[in-house]
C-alpha positions in Angstrom: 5.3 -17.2 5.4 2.1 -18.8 6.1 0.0 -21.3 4.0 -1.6 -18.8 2.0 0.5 -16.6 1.0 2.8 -19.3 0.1 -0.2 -20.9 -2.2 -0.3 -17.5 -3.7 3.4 -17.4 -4.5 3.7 -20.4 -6.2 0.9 -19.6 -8.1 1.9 -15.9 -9.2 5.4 -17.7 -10.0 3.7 -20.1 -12.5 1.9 -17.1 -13.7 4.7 -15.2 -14.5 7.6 -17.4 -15.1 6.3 -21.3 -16.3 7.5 -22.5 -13.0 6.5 -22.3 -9.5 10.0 -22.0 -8.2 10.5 -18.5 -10.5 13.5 -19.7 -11.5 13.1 -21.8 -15.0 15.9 -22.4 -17.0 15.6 -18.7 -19.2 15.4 -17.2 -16.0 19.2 -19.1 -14.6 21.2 -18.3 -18.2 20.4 -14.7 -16.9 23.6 -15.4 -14.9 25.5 -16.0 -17.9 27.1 -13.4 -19.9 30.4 -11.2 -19.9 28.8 -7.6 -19.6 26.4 -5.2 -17.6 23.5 -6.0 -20.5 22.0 -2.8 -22.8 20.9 -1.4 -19.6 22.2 -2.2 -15.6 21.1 -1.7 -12.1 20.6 2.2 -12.3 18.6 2.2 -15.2 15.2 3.2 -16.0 14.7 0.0 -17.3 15.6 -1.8 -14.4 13.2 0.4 -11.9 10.3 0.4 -14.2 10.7 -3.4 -15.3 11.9 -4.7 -11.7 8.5 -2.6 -10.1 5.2 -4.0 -9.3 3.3 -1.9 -11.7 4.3 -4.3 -14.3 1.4 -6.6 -13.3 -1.3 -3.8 -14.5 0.9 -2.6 -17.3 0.8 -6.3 -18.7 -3.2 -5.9 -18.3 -2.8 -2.5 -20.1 -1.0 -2.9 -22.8 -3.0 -6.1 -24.1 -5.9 -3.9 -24.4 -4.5 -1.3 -26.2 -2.9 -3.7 -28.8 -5.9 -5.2 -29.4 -7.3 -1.9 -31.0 -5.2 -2.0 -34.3 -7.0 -4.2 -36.5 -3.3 -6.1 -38.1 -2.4 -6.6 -34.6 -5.5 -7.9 -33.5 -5.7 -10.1 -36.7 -2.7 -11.6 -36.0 -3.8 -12.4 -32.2 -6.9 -14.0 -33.5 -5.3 -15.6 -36.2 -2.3 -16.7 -34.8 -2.1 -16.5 -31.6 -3.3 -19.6 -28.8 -4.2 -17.3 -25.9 -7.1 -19.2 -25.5 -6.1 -22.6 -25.7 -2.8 -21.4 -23.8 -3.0 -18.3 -22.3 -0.4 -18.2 -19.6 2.0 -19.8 -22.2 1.7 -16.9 -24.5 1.9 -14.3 -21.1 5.0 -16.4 -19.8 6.5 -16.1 -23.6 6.4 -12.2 -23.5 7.8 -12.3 -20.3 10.6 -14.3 -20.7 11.4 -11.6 -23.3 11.1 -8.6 -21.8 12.9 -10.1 -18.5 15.8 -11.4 -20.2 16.3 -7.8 -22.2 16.1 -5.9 -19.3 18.5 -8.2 -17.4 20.4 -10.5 -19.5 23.9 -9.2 -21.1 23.7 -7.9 -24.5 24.4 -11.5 -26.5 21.6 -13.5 -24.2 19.5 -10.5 -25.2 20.4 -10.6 -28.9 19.3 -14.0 -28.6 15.9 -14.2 -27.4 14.9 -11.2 -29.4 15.7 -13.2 -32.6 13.5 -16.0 -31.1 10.7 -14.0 -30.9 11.4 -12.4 -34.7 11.5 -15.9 -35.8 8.6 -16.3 -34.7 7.4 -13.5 -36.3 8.3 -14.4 -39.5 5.6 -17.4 -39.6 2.6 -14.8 -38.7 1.0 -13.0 -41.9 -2.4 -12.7 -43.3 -5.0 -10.3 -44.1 -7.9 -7.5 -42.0 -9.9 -5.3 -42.2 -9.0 -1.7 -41.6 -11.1 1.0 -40.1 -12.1 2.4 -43.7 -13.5 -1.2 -44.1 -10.9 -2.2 -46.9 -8.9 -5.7 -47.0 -5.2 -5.5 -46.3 -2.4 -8.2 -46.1 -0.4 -8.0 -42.9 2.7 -10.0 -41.1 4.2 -9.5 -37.7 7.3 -7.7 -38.7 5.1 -5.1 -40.5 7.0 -1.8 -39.4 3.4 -0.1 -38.5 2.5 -3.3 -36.6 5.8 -3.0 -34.5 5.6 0.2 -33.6 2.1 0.0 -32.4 3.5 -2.8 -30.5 6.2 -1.1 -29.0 4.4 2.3 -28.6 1.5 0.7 -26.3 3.9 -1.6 -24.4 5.9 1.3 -23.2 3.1 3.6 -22.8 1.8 1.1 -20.6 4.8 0.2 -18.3 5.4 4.4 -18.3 2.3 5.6 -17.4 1.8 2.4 -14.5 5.1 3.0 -13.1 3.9 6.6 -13.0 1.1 5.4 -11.1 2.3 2.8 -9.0 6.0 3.1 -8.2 8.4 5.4 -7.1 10.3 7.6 -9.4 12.1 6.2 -12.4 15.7 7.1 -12.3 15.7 10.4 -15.4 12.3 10.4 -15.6 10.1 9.5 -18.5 12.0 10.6 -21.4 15.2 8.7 -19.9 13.0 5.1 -19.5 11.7 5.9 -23.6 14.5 6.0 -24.7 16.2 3.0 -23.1 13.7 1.0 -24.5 13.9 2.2 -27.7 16.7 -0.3 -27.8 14.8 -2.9 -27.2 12.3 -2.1 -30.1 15.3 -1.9 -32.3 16.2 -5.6 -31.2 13.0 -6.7 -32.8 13.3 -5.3 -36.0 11.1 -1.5 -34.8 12.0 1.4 -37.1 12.6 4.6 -35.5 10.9 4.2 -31.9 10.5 7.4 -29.9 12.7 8.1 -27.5 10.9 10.7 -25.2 7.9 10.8 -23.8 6.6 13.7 -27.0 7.8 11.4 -29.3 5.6 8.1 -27.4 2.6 10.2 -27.4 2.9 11.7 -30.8 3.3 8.2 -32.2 0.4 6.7 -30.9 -1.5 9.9 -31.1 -0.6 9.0 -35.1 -2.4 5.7 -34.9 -6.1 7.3 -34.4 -7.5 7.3 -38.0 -6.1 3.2 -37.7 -7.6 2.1 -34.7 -11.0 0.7 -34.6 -13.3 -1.9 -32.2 -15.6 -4.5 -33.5 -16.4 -8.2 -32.2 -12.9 -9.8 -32.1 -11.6 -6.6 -30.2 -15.2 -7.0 -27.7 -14.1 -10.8 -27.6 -10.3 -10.6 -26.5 -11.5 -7.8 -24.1 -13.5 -10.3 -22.6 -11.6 -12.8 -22.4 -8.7 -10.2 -20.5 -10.9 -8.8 -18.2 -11.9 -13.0 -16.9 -8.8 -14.7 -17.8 -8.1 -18.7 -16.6 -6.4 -17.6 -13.8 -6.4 -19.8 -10.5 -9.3 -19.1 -8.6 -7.5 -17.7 -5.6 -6.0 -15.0 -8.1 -9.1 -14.1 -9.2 -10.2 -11.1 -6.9 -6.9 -9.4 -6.4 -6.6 -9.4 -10.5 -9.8 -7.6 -10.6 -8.9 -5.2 -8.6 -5.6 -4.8 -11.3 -8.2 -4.9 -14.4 -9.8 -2.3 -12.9 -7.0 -0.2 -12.0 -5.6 -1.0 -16.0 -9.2 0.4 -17.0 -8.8 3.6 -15.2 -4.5 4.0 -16.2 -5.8 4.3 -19.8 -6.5 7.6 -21.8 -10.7 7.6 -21.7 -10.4 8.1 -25.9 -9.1 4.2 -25.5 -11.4 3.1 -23.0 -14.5 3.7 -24.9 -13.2 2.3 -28.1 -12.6 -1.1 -25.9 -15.8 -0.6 -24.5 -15.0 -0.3 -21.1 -15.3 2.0 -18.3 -13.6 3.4 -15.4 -15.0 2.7 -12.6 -16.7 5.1 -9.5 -14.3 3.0 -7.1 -11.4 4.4 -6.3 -9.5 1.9 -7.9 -6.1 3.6 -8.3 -5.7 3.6 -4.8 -7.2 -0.1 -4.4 -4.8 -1.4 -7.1 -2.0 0.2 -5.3 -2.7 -1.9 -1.8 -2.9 -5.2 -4.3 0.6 -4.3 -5.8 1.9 -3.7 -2.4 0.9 -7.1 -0.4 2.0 -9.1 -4.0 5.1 -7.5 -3.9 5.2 -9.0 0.1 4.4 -12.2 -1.0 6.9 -12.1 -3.8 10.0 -10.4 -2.2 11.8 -7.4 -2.6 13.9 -9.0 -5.7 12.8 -11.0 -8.6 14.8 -14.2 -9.4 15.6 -12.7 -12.7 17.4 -9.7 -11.3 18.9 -11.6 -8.7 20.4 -13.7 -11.7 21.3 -10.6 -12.9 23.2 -9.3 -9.8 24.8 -12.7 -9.8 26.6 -12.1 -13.1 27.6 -8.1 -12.5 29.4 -9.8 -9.1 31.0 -12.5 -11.4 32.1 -10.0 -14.0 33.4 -7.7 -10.9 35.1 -10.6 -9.2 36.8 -12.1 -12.7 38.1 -8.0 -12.9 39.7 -7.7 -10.1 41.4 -11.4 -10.3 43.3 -10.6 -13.6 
């Protein structure tokens, strides 16, 4: 690997995981554990989350959570994305890694980090009819927006993006329905009728005004090294054009003449060269399953 590329790696690592190695400390308790996890190596969950696409799906569903006023109250109120903005990306991360990976307890327990977190965040908006309302993170509406955009976005990338998810769409919905449970979401949807009808139930909610124009802004020209800077572009773009053109023009924003679909693709593809073929976090993950399978057979 030339000087480059390995310049690039280290700094998509930090980007992603805290530490240029890939491998911080959440990433080695992967290994631990005495099961497969809520989900294994021939989930959905495991192609979708394990795929390249989750770079623009990350870009995607930051935008879209941005157009419920609660949620974006609490990212403006709350949130230090622009004091620390790769702290807060590396946070979600290491949550959506270590469910998708860790066994069940390890993911028990980083999902009740992030509700105690949760728990601190509360305050009041305005709503789209223009009247004050109190909020807090674990609102049930506010979840499952949450939930409903983030898979929604990792869905419809992977559709774009990777190669087919192991049962299809309704079978990757459902699986991380479980996940939304783990943070307190009441009834996610667990097919791809049930994601669409739900957020297709947010629309007399969502609304756009300054703070929504300001985090937009602040997505589409992140602090990102400055060597990152064209290739993520390229993925804004292609995050721009993934997303239903109702939502583009509430955020503003519009899809561009380029044909960025296929551009974003050829970004995905030389990352995922620079990267590997594995992540360190399912690599962790294999680690344990071979453990598990070893300590079986030795009893």
């Amino acid at each position: 690997m030339g000087r480059i590329s390995d310049s690039w790696r280290s700094h998509l690592l930090t980007t992603f995981s805290g530490e240029s190695s890939g491998r911080p400390p959440w990433v080695s308790r992967i290994e631990q554990g005495d099961d497969v996890g809520f989900f294994g190596p021939d989930s959905a969950s495991w192609a979708v989350h394990g795929g390249m696409g989750t770079l623009v799906a990350g870009i995607r569903a930051l935008l879209m959570q941005t157009l419920h006023p609660g949620a974006m109250a609490g990212v403006h109120d709350w949130s230090r994305y622009k004091e620390d903005p790769l702290g807060r990306l590396s946070g979600t991360i290491q949550w959506l890694i270590t469910v998708t990976f860790a066994g069940t307890e390890q993911a028990r327990l980083e999902s009740s980090r992030v509700g105690k977190y949760h728990n601190r965040v509360a305050g009041t908006y305005i709503d789209a009819q223009g009247v004050e309302r109190p909020y807090t993170a674990g609102d049930p509406e506010l979840l499952s927006w949450v939930h409903a955009v983030f898979t929604d976005a990792f869905l419809g990338c992977h559709e774009l993006w990777g190669p087919p998810i192991p049962g299809g769409a309704d079978q990757y919905v459902s699986e991380w329905a479980t996940a939304g449970e783990l943070v307190g979401v009441q009834h996610p949807p667990r097919s791809r009728a049930e994601l669409k009808a739900q957020i297709d139930g947010f629309r007399p909610v969502l609304k756009s005004d300054d703070r929504v124009l300001e985090a937009v802004r602040f997505i589409r020209n992140p602090p990102l090294h400055r060597s990152m800077l064209p290739a993520y572009r390229v993925l804004f773009a292609g995050a721009v054009a993934s997303l239903p053109e109702e939502h583009r023009k509430l955020l503003g924003l519009r899809r561009s003449r380029l044909p960025v679909i296929w551009a974003t693709g050829v970004v995905l593809r030389s990352v995922g060269r620079i990267l590997g073929r594995s992540s360190t976090s399912e690599d962790a993950a294999r680690a344990r399953l071979a453990r598990i399978e070893r300590e079986r057979h030795s009893v």
